[in-house]
C-alpha positions as CSV (number, residue, x, y, z in Angstrom):
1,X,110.1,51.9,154.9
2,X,109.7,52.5,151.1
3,X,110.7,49.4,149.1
4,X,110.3,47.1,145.9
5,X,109.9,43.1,146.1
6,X,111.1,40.8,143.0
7,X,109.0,38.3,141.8
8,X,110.3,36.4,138.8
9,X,107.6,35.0,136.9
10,X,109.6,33.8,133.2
11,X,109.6,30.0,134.1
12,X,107.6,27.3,132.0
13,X,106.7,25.9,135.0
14,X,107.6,22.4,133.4
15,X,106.8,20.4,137.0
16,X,103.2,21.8,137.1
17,X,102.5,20.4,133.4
18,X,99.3,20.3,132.3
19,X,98.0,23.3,134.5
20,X,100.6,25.4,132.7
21,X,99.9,24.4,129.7
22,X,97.8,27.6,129.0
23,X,99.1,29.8,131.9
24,X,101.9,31.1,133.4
25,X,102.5,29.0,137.1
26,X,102.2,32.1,138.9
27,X,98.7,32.2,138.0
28,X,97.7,28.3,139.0
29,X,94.7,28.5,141.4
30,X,95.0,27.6,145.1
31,X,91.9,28.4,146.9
32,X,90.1,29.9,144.2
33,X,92.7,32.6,143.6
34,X,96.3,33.1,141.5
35,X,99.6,32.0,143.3
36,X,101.1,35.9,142.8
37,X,97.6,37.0,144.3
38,X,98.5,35.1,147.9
39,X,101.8,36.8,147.3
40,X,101.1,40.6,146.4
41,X,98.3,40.2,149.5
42,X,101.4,39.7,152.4
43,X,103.3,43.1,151.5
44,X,101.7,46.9,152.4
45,X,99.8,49.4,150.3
46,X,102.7,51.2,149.5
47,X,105.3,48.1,148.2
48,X,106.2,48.3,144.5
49,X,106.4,45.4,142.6
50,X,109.0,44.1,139.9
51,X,107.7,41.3,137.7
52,X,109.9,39.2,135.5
53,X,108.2,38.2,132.3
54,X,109.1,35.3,130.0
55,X,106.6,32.4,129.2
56,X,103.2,33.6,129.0
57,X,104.1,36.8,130.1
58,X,101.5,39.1,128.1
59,X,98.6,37.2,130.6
60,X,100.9,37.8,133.6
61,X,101.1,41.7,132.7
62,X,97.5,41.8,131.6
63,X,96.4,39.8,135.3
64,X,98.5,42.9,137.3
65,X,97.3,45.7,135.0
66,X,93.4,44.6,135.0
67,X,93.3,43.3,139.1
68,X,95.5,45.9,140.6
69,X,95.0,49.2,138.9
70,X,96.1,50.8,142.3
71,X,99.2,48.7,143.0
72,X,102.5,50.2,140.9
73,X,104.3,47.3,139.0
74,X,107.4,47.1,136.9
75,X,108.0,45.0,134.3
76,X,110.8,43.4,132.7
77,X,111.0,40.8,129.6
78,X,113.6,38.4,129.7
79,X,114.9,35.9,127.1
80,X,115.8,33.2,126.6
81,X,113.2,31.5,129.0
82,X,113.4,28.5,128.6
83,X,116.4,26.2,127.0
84,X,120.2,27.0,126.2
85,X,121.1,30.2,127.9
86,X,118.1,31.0,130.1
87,X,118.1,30.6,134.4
88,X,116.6,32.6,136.9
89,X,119.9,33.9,137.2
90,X,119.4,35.4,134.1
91,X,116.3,36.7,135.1
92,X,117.0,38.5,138.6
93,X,119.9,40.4,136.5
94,X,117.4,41.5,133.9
95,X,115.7,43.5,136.7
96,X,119.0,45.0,138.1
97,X,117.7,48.8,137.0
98,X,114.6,48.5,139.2
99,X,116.0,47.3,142.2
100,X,119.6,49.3,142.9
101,X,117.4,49.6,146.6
102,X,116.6,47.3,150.0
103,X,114.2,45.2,147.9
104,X,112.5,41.3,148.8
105,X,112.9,38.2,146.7
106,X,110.2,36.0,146.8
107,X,109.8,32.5,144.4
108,X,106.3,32.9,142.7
109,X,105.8,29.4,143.8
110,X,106.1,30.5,147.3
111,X,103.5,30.9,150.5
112,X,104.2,31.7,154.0
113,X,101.9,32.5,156.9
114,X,104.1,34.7,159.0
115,X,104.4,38.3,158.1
116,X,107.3,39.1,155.7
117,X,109.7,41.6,157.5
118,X,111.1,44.9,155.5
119,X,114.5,44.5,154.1
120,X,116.0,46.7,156.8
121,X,118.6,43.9,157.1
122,X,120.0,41.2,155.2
123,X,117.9,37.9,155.9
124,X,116.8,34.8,154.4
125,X,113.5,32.6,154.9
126,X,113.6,28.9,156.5
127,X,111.2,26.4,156.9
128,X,112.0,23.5,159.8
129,X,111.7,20.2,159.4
130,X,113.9,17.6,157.6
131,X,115.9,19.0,155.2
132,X,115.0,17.6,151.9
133,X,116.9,16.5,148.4
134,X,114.5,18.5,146.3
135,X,115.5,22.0,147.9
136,X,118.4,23.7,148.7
137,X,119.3,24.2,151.9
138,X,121.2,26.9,154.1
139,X,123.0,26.3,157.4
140,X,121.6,28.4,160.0
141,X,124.1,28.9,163.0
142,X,122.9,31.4,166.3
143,X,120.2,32.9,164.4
144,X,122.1,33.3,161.2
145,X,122.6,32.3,157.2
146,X,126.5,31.1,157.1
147,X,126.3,29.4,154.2
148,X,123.9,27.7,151.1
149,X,124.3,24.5,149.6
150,X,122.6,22.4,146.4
151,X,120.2,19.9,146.2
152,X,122.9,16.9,145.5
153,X,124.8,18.3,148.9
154,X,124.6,15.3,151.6
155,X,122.4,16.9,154.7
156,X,123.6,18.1,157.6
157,X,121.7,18.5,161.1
158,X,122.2,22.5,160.7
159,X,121.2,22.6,157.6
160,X,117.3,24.0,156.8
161,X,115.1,24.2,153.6
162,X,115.6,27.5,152.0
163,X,112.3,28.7,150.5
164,X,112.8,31.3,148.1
165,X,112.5,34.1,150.2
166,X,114.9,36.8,151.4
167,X,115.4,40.3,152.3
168,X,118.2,42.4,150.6
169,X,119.3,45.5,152.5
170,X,123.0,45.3,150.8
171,X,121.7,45.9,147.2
172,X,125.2,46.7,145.6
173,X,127.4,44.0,146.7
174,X,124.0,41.6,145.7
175,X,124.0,42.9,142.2
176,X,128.1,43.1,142.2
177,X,128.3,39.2,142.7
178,X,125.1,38.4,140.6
179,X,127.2,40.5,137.5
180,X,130.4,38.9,138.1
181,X,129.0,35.5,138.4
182,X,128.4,34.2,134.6
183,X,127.1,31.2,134.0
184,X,127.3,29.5,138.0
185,X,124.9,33.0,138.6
186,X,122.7,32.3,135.9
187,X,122.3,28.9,136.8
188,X,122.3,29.5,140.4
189,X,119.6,32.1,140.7
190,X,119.8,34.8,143.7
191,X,121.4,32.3,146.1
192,X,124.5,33.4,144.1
193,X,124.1,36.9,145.0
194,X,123.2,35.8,148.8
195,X,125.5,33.7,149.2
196,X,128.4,36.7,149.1
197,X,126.0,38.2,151.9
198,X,126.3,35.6,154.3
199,X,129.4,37.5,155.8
200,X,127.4,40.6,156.9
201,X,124.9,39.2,159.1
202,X,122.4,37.6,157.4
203,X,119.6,36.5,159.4
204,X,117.5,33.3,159.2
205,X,113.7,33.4,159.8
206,X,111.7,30.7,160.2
207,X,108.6,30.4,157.9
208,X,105.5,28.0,158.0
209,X,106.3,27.6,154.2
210,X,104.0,25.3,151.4
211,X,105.7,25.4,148.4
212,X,103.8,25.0,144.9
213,X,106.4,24.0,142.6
214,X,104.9,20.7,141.8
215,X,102.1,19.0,141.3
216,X,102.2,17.2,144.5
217,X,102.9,20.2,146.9
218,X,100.3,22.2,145.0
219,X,97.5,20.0,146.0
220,X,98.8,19.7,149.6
221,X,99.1,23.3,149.5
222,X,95.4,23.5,148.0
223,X,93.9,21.2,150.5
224,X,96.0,23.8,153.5
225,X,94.1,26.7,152.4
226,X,91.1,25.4,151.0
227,X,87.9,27.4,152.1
228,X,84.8,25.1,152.9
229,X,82.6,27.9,152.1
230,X,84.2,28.7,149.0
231,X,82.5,28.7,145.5
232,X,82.2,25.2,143.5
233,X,84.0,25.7,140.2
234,X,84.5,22.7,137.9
235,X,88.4,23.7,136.2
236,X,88.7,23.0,132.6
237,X,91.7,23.1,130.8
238,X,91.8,26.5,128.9
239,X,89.5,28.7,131.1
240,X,89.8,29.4,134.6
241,X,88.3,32.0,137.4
242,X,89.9,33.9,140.4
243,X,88.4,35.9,143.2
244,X,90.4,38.4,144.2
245,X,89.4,40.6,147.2
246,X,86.5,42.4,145.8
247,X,86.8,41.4,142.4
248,X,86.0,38.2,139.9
249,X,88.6,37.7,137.1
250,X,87.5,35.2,134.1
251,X,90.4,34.0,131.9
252,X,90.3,31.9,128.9
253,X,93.0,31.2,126.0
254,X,90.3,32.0,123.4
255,X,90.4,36.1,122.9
256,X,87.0,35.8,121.0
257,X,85.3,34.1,124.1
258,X,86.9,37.0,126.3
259,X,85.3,40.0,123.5
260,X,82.4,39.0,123.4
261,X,81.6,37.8,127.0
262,X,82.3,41.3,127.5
263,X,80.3,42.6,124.5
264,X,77.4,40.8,126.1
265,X,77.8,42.0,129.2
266,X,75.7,45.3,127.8
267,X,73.3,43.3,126.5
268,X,72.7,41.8,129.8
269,X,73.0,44.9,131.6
270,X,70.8,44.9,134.5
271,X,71.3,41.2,135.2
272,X,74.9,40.7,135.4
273,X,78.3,42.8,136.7
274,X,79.1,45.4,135.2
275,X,82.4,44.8,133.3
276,X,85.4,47.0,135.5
277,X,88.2,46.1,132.6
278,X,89.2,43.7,130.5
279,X,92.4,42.5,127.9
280,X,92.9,39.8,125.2
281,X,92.6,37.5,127.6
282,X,90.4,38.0,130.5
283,X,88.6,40.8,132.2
284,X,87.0,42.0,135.7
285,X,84.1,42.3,137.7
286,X,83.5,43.5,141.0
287,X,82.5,40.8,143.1
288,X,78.8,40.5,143.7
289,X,76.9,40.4,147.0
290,X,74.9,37.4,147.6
291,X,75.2,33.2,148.3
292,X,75.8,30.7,145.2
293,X,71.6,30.1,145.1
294,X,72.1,26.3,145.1
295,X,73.1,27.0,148.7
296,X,70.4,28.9,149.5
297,X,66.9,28.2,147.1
298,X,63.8,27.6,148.6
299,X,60.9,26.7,146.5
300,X,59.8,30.1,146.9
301,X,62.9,31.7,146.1
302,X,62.9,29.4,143.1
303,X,59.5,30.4,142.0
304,X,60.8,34.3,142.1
305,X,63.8,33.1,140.2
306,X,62.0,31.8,137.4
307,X,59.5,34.8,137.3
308,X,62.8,37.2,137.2
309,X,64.0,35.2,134.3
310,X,61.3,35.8,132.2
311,X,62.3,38.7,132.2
312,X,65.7,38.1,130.8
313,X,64.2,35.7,128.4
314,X,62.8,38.6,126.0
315,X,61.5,36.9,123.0
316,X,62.2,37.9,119.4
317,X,59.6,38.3,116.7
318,X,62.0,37.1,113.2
319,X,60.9,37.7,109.9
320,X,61.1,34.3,107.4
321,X,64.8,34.8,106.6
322,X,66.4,35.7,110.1
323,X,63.7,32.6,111.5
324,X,65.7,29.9,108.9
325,X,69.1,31.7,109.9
326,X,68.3,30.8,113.5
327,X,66.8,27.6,113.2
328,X,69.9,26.6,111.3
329,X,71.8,28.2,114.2
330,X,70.4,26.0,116.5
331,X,70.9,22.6,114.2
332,X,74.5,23.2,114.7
333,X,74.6,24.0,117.9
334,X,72.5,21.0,119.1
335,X,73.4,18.4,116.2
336,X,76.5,19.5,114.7
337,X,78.3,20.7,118.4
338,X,77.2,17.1,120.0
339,X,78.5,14.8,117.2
340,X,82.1,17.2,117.9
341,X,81.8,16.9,121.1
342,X,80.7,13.2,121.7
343,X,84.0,12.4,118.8
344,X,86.0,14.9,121.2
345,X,85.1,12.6,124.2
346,X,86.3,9.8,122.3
347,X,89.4,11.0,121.3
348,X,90.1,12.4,124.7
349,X,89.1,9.2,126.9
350,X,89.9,6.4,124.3
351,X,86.7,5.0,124.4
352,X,84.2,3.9,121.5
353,X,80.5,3.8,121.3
354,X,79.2,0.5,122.2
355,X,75.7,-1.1,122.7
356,X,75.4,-2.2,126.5
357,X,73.9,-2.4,129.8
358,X,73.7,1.3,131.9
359,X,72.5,0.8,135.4
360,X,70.9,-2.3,134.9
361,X,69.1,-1.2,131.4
362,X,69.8,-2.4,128.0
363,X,70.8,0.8,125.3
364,X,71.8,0.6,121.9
365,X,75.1,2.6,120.8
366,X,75.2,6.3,121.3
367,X,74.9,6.5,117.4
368,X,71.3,4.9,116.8
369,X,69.9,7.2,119.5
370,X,71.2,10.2,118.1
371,X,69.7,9.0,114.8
372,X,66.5,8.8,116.3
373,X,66.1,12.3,117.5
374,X,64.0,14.7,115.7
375,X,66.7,17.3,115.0
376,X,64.4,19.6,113.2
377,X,61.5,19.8,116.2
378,X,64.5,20.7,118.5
379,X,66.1,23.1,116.1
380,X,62.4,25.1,115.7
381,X,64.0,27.1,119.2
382,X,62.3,30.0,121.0
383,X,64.5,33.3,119.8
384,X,65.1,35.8,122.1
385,X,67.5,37.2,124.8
386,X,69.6,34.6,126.8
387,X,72.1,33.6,129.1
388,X,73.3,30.6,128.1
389,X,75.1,29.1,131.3
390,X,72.0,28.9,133.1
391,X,72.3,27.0,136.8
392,X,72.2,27.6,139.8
393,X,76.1,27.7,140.7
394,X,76.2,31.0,138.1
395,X,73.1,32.9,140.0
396,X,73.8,34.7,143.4
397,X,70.7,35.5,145.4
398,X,71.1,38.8,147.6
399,X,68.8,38.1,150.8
400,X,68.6,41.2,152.0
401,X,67.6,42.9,148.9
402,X,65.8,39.8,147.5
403,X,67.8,40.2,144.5
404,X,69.3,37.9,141.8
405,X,73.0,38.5,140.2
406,X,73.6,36.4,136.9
407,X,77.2,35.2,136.3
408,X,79.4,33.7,133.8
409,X,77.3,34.3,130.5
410,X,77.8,32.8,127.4
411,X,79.8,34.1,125.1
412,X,77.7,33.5,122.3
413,X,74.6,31.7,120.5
414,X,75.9,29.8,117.2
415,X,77.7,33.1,116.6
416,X,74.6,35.8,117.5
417,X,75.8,38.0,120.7
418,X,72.2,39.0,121.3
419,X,69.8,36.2,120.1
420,X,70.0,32.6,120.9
421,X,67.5,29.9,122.4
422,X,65.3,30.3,125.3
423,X,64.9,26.7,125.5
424,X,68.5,26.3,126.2
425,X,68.7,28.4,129.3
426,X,66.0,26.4,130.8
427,X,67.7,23.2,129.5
428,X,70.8,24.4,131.3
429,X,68.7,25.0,134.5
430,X,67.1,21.6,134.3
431,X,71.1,19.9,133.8
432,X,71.9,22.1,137.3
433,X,69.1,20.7,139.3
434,X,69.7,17.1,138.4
435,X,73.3,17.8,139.0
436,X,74.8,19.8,141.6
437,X,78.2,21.0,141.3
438,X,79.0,21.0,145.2
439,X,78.2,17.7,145.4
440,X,80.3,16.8,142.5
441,X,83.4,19.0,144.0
442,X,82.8,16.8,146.9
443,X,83.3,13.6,144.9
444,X,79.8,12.5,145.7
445,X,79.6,10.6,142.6
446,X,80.8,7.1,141.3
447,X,80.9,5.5,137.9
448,X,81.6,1.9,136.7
449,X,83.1,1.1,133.3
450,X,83.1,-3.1,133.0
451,X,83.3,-3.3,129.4
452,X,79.9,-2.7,128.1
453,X,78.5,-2.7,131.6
454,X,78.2,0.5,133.3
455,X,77.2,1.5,137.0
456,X,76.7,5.3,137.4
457,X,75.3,7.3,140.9
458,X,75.7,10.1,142.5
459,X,74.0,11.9,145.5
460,X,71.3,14.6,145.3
461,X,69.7,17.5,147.3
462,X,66.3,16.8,148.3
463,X,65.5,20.7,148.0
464,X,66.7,20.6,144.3
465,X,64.2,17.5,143.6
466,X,61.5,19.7,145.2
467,X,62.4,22.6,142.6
468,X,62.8,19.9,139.2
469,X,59.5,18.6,140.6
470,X,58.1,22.3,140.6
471,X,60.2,23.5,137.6
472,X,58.3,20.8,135.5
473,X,55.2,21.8,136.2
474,X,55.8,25.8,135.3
475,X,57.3,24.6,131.8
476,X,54.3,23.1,131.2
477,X,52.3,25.7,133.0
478,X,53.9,28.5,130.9
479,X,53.7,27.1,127.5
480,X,56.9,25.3,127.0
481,X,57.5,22.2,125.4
482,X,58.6,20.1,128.4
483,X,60.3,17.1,125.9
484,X,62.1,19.6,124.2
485,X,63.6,20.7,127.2
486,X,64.2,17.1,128.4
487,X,65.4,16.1,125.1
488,X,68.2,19.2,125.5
489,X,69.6,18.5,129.0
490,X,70.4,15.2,128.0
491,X,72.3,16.5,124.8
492,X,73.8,19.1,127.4
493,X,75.6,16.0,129.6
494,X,77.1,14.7,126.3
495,X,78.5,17.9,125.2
496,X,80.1,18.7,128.1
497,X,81.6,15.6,129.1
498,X,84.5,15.6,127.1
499,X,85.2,19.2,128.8
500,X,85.6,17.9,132.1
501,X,87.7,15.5,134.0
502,X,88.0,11.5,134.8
503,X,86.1,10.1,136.1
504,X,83.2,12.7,136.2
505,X,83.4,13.0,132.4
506,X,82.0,9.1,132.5
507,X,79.4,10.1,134.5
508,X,78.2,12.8,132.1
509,X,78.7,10.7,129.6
510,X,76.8,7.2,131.2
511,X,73.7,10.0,132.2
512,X,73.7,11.8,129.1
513,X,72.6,8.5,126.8
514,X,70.8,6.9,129.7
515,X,68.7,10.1,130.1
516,X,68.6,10.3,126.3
517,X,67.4,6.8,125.6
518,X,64.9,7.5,128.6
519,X,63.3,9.9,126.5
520,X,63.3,8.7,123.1
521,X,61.5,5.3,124.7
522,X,58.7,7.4,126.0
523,X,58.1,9.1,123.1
524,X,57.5,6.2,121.5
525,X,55.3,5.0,124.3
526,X,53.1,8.2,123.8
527,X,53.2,7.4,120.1
C-alpha cells in the first residue's frame, strides 16, 4: 500500500531548551543520530513524507534534502509557530493538500520499537503502563479507541498513554472535523480530528514507546538506545554530528565554518571523504570504513600513522611578506584566541583567575604565566598543509587495507583555507594522547574546586602512554621543536575548555595551567 506519513516539525521545542537553542527538536541526537532519522528508518522505501516547517525550518528542509536525496518529501511552512495564534492544530491543517489519502501521524518526538502498520484502517498507538498527567490519554475498550481525554482529566483504569501516533484510513471526515474545529482544533492538534473517528472502529495498538519531549525522557531514551560501540563525540553547543546509515552529516550554526570545511575538503583530497552535498548549514559524507584508531593503535600502527602524516604535512616555502602575514596569523591564533577564550571560560563558568594550589602544587594566576610565554618563538610556526583537529578520535584506521581516513577538518587557519601550522596538528595529536575522549564520555575523570585548591584526575590508556612516550621521541627525531609542541597542547586545554561542558571544562581548564606552568618551570631549569 501507497501512502504518505505527517510529521510536524514547527515547534520551538521549549521543554528541550538549551539543545534547541540552535536546532529544530526533531534533529536532537539520540544515539548519535537525528530524532526524524529513527523516524523516517520505521516506514518502507516507497512512503512519502510531509514535513511541517516552522522554527528552524530551513535546517530541517536542508537535513531531508542533503541525507535522503532518494526519499520524496513535502514540505509545508506554517506560521505563526510559536505564540498567539500558532498549535499543532494549525499545523496538521497547513498540510491538508498533501494528505487528502490513508496517511500516518507520527509526533517528531516519538519512538517505538514495533513495526508501524499501514493506514489500511483507522488506529491509534498506546503505550501500557500507568497512565500519566503529562500525556493524554485514550480509553481503549475490546481492542478499540472509544474515546481521548486531556492531561488535567482524572485517570481512569481503561484509560492508556496516547503517543502521538496513528493511522488514518478515513482521510475526509479527519480533515472535515480538523476544518470545522477553530480554535479547540488548533489547540488540540490531530486528536481533534481522531477523536470524530472513534465511532468507525478505531483500533488501539500497543507500542513499546520512549518519548523525547523533555529533557528528562530524552536522556532515558538516550541511555535505551545507546550503542556501546558507538563513536565518542564531545557535543558542544552550536555544532553537532549524525551518522546516518551510510553517511556522516556535520552541522554547525556558523555558514562560514560549513563553506569552508567543504572548500577544504579539496585541499585534503586524498585524506579525507569526499564531500556528497552540502547547504548553509551542514553537509555529507559517506561514511568511512575503518575503527575510531584510539580503539585500535598499536605502536606500530602509530608509527605508520605518523609517517602518513607527513605526508599531509606539505610544508610551504614563504617569501618575507607572506612569512610576517603567517607569523602574525599564528600570534592570534595562539595569543589573541587563548586570552578570548580563557575570558570566554570566565564568563561562562563564573570563575576568576586566582593564584593556588593544583594537585598538590603551588601556581601563580593564569595571567602571570601567560605573561611569561615567549609568544613570538611560538608564533615562528612551520607553514604548510594541515588538518587542524588532529587526534586520534578524528582518524579511522582501515585494517584490511592498512589505510588511514582523516575526519572532521578544520575549517580554517587564522583565516588561510590552505596554509596554517604544522606544529598545531601535532600539538593537537599530543592533547589526544594525554586525553582520550572515550574515557572522558565514560566519566572517567574528576575535578575538585575548594576555593583556590584544586584536585584534578582522570584515567589513561596504557597503549596511548606507550605512543606519547614514542611520539616524543620522533618529534625530536624528526626535527621538531618538542617545547614548542608542549608549550601548544597546554594552550590547546585552555582554549577549549570554555567550549565544553561542567565539570569536564574544569578539568581542561585545572590541566591546561598545570601543564603550562609545568613547562615554563623547566624552561627555566634548562636556562
Amino acid at each position: 500500500m501507497s501512502y504518505r506519513v505527517l510529521i510536524p516539525t514547527a515547534g520551538t521545542g521549549s521543554r528541550l531548551w538549551p539543545l534547541t537553542k540552535h536546532l529544530n527538536k526533531s534533529l536532537v541526537n539520540v544515539s548519535h543520530k537525528p530524532l526524524v532519522s529513527h523516524i523516517i528508518d520505521y516506514f518502507p522505501k516507497d512512503v512519502e513524507f510531509v514535513i511541517v516547517l516552522g522554527y528552524k525550518g530551513e535546517i530541517v528542509r536542508d537535513f531531508f534534502t542533503i541525507t535522503y536525496p532518494k526519499r520524496r518529501f513535502l514540505f509545508a511552512e506554517v506560521s505563526p509557530y510559536e505564540g498567539e495564534g500558532s498549535g499543532l492544530g494549525l499545523s496538521i491543517c497547513a498540510c491538508e493538500q498533501y494528505l487528502r489519502q490513508p496517511f500516518i501521524f507520527i509526533a517528531c518526538d516519538t519512538l517505538v520499537c514495533e513495526p508501524i502498520p499501514a493506514p489500511t484502517c483507522d488506529w491509534i498507538g498506546y503505550a501500557e503502563g500507568k497512565p500519566s498527567e503529562h500525556y493524554r490519554t485514550v480509553e481503549v475498550h475490546a481492542g478499540n479507541a472509544v474515546n481521548f481525554f486531556e492531561k488535567s482529566h482524572p485517570r481512569t483504569a481503561s484509560e492508556k498513554n496516547y503517543i502521538g501516533l496513528a493511522g488514518i484510513y478515513h482521510h475526509q471526515k479527519f480533515w472535515d472535523r480538523m476544518q470545522s474545529g477553530g480554535p479547540a482544533a488548533i489547540t488540540a492538534g490531530e486528536v481533534y480530528g481522531l477523536q470524530g473517528l472513534t465511532g468507525k472502529g478505531m483500533k488501539a495498538l500497543a507500542f513499546t514507546w520512549n518519548d523525547t519531549g523533555t529533557i528528562e525522557t530524552l536522556n532515558h531514551a538516550r541511555t535505551f538506545y545507546k550503542d556501546p560501540d558507538g563513536p565518542n563525540i564531545l557535543e558542544k553547543d552550536n555544532e553537532t554530528i549524525w551518522f546516518v546509515g551510510e553517511k556522516v552529516v556535520k552541522f554547525c550554526t556558523d555558514t562560514t565554518f560549513i563553506k569552508n570545511r567543504v572548500a577544504r575538503a579539496d585541499i585534503l583530497q586524498g585524506f579525507v571523504p569526499e564531500i556528497l552535498g552540502h547547504s548553509n548549514f551542514m553537509y555529507c559524507y559517506t561514511k568511512a570504513s575503518g575503527d575510531i584508531l584510539s580503539k585500535v593503535v598499536t605502536l606500530p600502527i602509530f608509527s605508520r600513522l605518523l609517517l602518513h602524516s607527513k605526508q599531509l604535512w606539505q610544508p610551504h616555502i614563504l617569501d618575507s611578506q607572506d612569512r610576517n602575514a603567517f607569523n602574525q596569523r599564528c600570534m592570534h591564533f595562539y595569543k589573541n584566541k587563548t586570552y578570548e577564550r580563557i575570558h570566554l571560560f570566565y564568563k561562562t563558568f563564573n570563575e576568576t583567575d586566582d593564584s593556588g594550589i593544583i594537585n598538590g602544587k603551588c601556581i601563580t594566576t593564569l595571567e602571570s604565566l601567560l605573561q611569561r610565554v615567549d609568544w613570538n618563538s611560538i608564533s615562528q610556526g612551520l607553514p604548510g598543509r594541515f588538518h587542524g583537529d588532529f587526534h586520534f578520535e578524528n582518524i579511522l584506521y582501515n585494517t584490511a587495507e592498512d589505510k588511514f581516513i582523516f575526519l572532521d577538518w578544520r575549517q580554517d587557519f587564522g583565516g588561510d583555507l590552505v596554509i596554517g601550522d604544522i606544529y598545531y596538528d601535532l600539538a593537537k595529536l599530543l592533547h589526544g594522547l594525554i586525553v582520550c575522549h572515550e574515557l572522558i564520555n565514560k566519566n572517567y575523570f574528576s575535578v575538585t574546586w575548594h576555593g583556590r585548591n584544586v584536585d584534578f584526575d582522570f584515567y589513561r590508556k596504557q597503549i596511548l602512554v606507550e605512543c606519547e612516550l614514542f611520539y616524543y621521541n620522533w618529534i625530536v627525531e624528526n626535527g621538531f621543536d618538542k617545547g614548542k609542541v608542549l608549550t601548544l597542547t597546554a594552550l590547546i586545554y585552555l582554549n577549549i575548555a570554555a567550549l565544553h561542558h561542567y565539570p569536564y571544562s574544569h578539568m581542561l581548564y585545572a590541566l591546561g595551567k598545570y601543564m603550562l606552568h609545568s613547562i615554563l618551570e623547566a624552561n627555566n631549569e634548562t636556562h
